[in-house]
C-alpha positions as CSV (number, residue, x, y, z in Angstrom):
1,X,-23.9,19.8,10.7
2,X,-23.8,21.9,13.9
3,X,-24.3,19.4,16.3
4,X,-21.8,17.2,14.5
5,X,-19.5,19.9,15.1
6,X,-20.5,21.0,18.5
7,X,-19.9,17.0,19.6
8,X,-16.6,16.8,17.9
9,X,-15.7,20.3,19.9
10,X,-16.8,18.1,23.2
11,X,-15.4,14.6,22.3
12,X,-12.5,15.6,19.6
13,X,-9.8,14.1,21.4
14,X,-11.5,11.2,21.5
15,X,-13.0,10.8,18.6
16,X,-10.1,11.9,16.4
17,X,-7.6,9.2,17.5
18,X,-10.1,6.5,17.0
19,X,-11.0,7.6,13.9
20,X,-7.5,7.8,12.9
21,X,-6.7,4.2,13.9
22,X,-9.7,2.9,12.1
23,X,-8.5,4.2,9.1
24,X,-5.1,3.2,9.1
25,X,-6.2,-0.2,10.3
26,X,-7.9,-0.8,7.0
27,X,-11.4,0.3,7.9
28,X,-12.8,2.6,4.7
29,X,-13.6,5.8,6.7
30,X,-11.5,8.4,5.6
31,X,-9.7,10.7,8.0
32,X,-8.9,13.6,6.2
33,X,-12.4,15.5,6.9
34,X,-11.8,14.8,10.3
35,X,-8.4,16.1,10.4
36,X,-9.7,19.4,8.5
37,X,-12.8,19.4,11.2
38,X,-10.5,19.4,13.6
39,X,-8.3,22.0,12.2
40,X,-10.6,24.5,11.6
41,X,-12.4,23.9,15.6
42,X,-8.8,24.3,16.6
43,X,-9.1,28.1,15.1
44,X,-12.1,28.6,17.4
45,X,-9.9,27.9,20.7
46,X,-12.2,24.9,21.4
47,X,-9.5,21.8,20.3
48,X,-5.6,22.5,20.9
49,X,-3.9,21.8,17.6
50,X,-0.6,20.2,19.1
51,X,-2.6,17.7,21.0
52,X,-4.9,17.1,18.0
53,X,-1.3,16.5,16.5
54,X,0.1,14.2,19.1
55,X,-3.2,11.9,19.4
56,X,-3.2,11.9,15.6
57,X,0.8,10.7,15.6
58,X,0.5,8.3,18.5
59,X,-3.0,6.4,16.4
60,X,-1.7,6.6,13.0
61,X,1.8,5.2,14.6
62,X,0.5,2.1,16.5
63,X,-1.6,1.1,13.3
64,X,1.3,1.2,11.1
65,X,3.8,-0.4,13.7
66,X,1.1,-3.4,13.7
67,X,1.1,-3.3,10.2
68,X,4.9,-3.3,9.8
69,X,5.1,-6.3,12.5
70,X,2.6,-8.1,10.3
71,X,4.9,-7.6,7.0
72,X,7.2,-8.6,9.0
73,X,6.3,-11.8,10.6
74,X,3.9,-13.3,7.4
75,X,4.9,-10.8,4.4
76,X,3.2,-12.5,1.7
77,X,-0.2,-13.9,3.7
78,X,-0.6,-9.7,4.9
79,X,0.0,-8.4,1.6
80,X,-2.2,-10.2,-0.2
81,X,-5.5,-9.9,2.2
82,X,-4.3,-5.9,2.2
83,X,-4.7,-5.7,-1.7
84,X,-7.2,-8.6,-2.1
85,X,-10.0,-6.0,-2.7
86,X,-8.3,-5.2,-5.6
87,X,-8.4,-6.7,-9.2
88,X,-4.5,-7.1,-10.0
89,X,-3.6,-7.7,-5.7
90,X,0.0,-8.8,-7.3
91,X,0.3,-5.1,-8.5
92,X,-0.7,-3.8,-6.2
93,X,2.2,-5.3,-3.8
94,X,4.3,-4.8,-6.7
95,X,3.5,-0.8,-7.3
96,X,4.3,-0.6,-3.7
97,X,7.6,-2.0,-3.5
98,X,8.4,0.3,-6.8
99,X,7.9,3.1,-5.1
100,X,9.6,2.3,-1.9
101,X,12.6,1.0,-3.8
102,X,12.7,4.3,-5.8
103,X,12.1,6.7,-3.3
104,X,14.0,4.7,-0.1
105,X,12.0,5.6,3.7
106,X,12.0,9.2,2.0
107,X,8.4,7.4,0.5
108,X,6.7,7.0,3.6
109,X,6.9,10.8,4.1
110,X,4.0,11.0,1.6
111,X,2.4,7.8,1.6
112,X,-0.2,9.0,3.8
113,X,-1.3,11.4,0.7
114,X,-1.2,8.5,-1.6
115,X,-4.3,6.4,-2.2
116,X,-3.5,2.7,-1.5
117,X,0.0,3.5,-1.0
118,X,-0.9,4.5,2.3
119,X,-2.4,1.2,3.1
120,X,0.5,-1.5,2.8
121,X,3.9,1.0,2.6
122,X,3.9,-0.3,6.6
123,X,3.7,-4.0,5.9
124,X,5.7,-4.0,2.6
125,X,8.9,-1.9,5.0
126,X,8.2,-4.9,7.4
127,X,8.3,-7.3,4.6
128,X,11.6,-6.0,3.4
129,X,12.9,-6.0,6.7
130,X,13.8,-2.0,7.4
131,X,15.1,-1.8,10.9
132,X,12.1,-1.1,12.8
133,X,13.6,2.1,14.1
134,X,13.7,3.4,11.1
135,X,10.8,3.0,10.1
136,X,8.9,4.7,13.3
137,X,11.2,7.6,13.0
138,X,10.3,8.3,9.4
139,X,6.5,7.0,9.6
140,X,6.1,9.6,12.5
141,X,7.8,12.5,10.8
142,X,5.2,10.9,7.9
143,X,2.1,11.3,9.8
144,X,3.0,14.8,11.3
145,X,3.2,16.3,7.9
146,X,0.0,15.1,6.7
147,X,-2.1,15.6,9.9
148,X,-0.6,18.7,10.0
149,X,-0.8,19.7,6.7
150,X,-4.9,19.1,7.2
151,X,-5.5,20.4,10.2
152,X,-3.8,24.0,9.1
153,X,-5.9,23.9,6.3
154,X,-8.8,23.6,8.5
155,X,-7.6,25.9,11.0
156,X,-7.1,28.7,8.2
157,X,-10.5,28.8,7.4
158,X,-12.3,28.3,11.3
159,X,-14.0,31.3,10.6
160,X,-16.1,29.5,8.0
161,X,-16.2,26.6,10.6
162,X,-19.8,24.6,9.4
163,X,-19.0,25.3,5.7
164,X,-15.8,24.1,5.8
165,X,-16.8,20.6,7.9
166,X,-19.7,20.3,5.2
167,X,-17.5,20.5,2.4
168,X,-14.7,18.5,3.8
169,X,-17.1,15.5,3.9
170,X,-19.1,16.1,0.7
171,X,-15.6,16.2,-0.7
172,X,-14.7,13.2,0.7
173,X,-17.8,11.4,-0.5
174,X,-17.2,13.6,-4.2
175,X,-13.1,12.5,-4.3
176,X,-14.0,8.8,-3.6
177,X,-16.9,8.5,-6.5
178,X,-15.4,10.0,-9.0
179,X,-11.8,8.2,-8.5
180,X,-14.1,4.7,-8.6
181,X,-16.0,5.6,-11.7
182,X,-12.5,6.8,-13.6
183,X,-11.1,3.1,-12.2
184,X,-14.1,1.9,-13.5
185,X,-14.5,3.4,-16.8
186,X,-10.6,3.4,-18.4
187,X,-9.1,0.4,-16.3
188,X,-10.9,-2.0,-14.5
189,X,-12.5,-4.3,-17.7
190,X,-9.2,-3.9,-19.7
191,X,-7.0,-5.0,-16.3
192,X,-9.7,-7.5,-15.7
193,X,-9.5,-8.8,-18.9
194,X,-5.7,-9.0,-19.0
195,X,-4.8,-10.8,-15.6
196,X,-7.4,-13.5,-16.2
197,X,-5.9,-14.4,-19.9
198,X,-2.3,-14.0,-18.1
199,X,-3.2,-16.4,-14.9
200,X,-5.1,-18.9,-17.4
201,X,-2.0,-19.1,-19.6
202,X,0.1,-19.9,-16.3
203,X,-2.6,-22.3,-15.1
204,X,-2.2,-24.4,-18.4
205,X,1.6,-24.9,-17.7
206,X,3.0,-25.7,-14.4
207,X,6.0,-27.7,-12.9
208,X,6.7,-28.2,-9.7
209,X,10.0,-27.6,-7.7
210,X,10.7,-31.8,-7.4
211,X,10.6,-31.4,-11.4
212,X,12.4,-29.0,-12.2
213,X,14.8,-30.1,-10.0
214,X,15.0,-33.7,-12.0
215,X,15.8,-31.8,-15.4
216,X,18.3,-30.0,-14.1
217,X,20.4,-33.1,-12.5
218,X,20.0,-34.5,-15.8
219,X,21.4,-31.8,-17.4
220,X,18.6,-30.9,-19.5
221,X,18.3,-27.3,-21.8
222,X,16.2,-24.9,-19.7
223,X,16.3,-21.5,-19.0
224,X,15.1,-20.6,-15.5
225,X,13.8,-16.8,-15.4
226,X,13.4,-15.4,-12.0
227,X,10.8,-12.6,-11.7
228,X,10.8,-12.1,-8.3
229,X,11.4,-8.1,-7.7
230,X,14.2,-7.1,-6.4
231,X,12.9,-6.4,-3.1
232,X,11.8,-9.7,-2.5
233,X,15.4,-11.2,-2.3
234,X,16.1,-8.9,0.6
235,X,14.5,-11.1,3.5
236,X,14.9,-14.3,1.6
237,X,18.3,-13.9,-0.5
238,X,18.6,-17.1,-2.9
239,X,17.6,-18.2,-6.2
240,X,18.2,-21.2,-8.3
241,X,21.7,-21.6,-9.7
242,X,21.6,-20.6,-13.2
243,X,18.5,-18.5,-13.4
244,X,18.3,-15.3,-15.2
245,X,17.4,-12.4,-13.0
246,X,14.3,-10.0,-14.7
247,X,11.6,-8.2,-13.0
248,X,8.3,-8.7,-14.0
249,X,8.3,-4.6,-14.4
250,X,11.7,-5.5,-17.1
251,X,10.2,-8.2,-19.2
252,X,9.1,-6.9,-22.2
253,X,12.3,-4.4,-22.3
254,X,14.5,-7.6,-21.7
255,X,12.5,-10.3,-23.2
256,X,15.4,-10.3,-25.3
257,X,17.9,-11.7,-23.4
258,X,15.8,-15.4,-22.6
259,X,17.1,-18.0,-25.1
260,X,14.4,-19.0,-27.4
261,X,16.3,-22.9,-28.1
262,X,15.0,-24.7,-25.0
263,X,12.4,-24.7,-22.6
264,X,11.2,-21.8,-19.9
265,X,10.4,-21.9,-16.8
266,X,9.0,-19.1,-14.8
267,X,10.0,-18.5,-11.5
268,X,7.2,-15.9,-10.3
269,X,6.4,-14.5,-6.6
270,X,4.5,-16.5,-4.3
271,X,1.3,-13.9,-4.2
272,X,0.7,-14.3,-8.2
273,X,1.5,-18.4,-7.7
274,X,-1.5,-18.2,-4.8
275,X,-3.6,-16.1,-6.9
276,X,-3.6,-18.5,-9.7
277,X,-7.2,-20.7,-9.5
């Protein structure tokens, strides 16, 4: 662990922006340690802590400005390779946009301390089409409170230097294996289980747009329900005349409202029509 140490002492400033980066560009290294090393070097007066800062800002910034680009230019194709790892990718998108819809830009002030929040809240902004300006100026402010709020914590203890960098990343490695077994153990099989029935059930029924579009110039009973979220009509603003409006998050509170005297079509979101096999 010493020489780790002593090399991140003599490289730091470059090794802590490009591990940074990495991170934030999707790569599953995780930063915090880093940050913490770096912190608690900084309390030895080998690393200056505002330029550990400024590095940390100016990588974790360029990531998320690619990101937010990407969300921007192909929302739905980023999105879904950005949750693909995951079991329910739709959710994940969908959590995403909760939060940010909840919480406003205030959310990307503590994304970075959120697991898998941190890693599409860029590209779902961009997707949604927040001024880019805004989204820099609040990502930034962001990423300075988390680096920061690392980096302190590493520099409060420098005097413990080695055993704080060896528990940073045996916590690291600790944090990560005991989230995946609780993800394992009380969700995974049960989610798993769930989604598959859910996307066989819509694979058994489909209609296509030029269908649809036939029963309704004839005039024929059906009830359209749109379950696009919310967010998702703010860069594309339309829906088809006569649809009822309900989230896929308000469905069993408002299953009530769908006429049961006709037929139902389901308007869902791109992502979960892609995901279907």
């Amino acid at each position: 662990m010493a020489d780790v140490l002593s090399s991140l002492a003599r490289y730091g400033y470059v090794v802590v922006p490009i591990w940074v980066f990495a991170e934030q560009m999707g790569l599953p290294i995780p930063a915090v340690p880093i940050l913490l090393a770096a912190g608690a070097i900084a309390g030895t007066g080998h690393m200056d802590l505002f330029v550990v800062t400024a590095l940390t800002l100016g990588a974790a910034l360029s990531a998320d400005l690619f990101w937010y680009r990407m969300g921007s230019a192909d929302g739905t194709g980023t999105l879904g390779k950005l949750c693909r790892v995951c079991l329910e990718p739709d959710s994940c998108v969908q959590r995403a946009k909760n939060f940010l819809q909840k919480h406003g830009l205030r959310s990307l002030l503590v994304s970075k301390f959120v697991p898998g929040l941190n890693a599409i809240a860029a590209p779902v902004a961009g997707t949604i089409r927040v001024p880019w300006w805004q989204f820099a100026a609040v990502d930034a402010l962001g990423i300075i409170l988390w680096a920061t709020t690392f980096e302190l914590l590493g520099f409060a203890f420098s005097n413990q230097l080695a055993r704080i960098a060896g528990l940073a990343w045996r916590l690291g490695v600790l944090v990560t294996a005991v989230f995946s077994i609780a993800i394992l153990v009380f969700h995974v099989a049960g989610k798993h289980y769930r989604r598959q029935r859910f996307l066989r059930d819509v694979a058994m029924a489909r209609i296509t747009p030029a269908e649809l579009k036939k029963k309704l110039d004839r005039n024929e009973a059906v009830t359209i329900v749109d379950l696009r979220h919310s967010l998702d009509f703010l860069p594309e603003p339309y829906t088809i005349p006569g649809a009822i409006r309900i989230s896929m998050e308000e469905l069993d509170k408002k299953n009530g409202e769908i006429p049961r005297d006709r037929d139902m079509v389901l308007y869902v979101p791109v992502r979960m029509r892609q995901a279907v096999p």
